[in-house]
N, C-alpha and C positions, 0 to 999 in steps of 0.2 A: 458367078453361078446363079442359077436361078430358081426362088425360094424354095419355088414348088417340089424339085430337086432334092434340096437338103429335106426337105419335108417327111420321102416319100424313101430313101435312107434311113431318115429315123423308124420312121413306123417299121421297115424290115428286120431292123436290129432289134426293137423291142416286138413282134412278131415271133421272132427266131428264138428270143430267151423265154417268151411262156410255150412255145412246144419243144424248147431242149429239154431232151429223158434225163440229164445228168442234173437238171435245175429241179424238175416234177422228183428225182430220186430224192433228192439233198433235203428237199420239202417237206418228203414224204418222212425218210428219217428221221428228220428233227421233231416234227409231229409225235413221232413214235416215242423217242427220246424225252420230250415233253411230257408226253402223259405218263413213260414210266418215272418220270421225275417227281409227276405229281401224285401217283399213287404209291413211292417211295417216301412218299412226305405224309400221307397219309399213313401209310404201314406205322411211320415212329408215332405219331400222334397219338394210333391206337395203342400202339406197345407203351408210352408212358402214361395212360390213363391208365392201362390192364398192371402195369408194375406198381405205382400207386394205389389202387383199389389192394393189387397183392399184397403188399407191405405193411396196409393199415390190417389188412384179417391179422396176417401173420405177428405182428405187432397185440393183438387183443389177443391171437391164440395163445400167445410166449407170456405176456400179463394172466391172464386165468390160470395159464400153468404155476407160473410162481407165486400166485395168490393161495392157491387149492395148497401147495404145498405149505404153506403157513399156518392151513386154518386149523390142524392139531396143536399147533405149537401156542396158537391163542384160546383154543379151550382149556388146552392145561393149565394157562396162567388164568382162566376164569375160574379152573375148579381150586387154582391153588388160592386165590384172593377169596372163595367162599367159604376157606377152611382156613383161614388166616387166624380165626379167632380161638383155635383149638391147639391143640399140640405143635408149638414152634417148630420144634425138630423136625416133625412131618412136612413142615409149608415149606423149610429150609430144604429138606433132599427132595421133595417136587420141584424148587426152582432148578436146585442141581440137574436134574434132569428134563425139565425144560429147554435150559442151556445146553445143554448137551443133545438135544433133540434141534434145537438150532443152528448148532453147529454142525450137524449130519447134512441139514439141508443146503447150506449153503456149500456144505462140500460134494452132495450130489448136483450143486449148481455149477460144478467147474472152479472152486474158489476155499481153498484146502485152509486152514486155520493155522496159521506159524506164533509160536509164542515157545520154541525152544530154548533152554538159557545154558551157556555151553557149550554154544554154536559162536564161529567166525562169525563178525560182521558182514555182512552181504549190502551193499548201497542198494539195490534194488529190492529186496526183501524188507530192510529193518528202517529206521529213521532214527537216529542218536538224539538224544537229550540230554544226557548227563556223560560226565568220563569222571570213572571213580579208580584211583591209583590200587591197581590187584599186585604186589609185586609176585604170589604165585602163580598165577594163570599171563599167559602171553598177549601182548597187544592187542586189542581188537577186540576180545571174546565178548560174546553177549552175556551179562551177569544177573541183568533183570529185565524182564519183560513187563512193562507198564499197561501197553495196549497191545492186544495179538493182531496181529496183519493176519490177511484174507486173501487167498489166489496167488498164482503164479507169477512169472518176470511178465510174460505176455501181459496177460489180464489181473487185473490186481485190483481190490477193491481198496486198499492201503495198505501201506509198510505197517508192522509191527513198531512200536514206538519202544526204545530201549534204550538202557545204559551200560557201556560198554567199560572195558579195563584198558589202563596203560599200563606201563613199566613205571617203576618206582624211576623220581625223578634223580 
């Protein structure tokens, strides 16, 4: 065969494939596909800069809130510490109610105060430290409460630290 031949075959073929409409379509879509791939890659970009930025307000909102809720709780111990030098009995039921004012907030935080004694042992609510032999109260019961647990199974700030009863051995 002769060159010029093969030559002029080729250039048809490639001719033929830049004006096929199913070659210029294929093109065209991937293009299309392309750029929504790239402004799909933008969209996330922008969504976790914008959930970021979100999370840090949200994060300083949910802090100011449980700070604000505090700040009664620390004037009371500054009026209780100025009057420390007067009437004990007084300094002592301000604390009482100090405490007690603490304990409100942290159960308006979701995280309720458990220190019942005469309660079944619960593994998720209590944490054992001692087993003292009750031969009238049943296995298990909670007898003393050392430390009160905070919050629920879900959310728990800590077990209640307790000593629990057996059966007479």
């Amino acid at each position: 065969m002769d060159r010029s031949a093969d030559h002029s075959t080729t250039e048809q073929a490639t001719d033929h494939t830049d004006t096929d409409p199913d070659h210029t379509d294929t093109e065209a879509k991937l293009a299309q596909l392309e750029d929504r791939w790239r402004r799909a890659l933008a969209d996330l970009d922008n969504l976790r800069k914008r959930y970021a930025k979100d999370l840090d307000r949200e994060r300083a909102t949910e802090t100011a809130r449980v700070s604000a809720a505090w700040l009664p709780v620390l004037d009371n111990l500054e009026l209780a510490l100025a009057h420390a030098d007067s009437d004990t009995q007084a300094v002592v039921e301000g604390v009482k109610a100090i405490r007690d004012q603490a304990v409100q907030i942290l159960s308006r935080l979701g995280f309720e105060r458990h220190d019942e004694v005469g309660v079944p042992f619960t593994p998720e609510l209590h944490e054992v430290v001692s087993v003292v032999t009750q031969p009238d109260l049943p296995s298990g019961t909670v007898i003393e409460v050392l430390r009160p647990g905070y919050g629920e199974n879900g959310q728990q700030l800590r077990p209640a630290t307790v000593v629990v009863s057996r059966p007479e051995e």
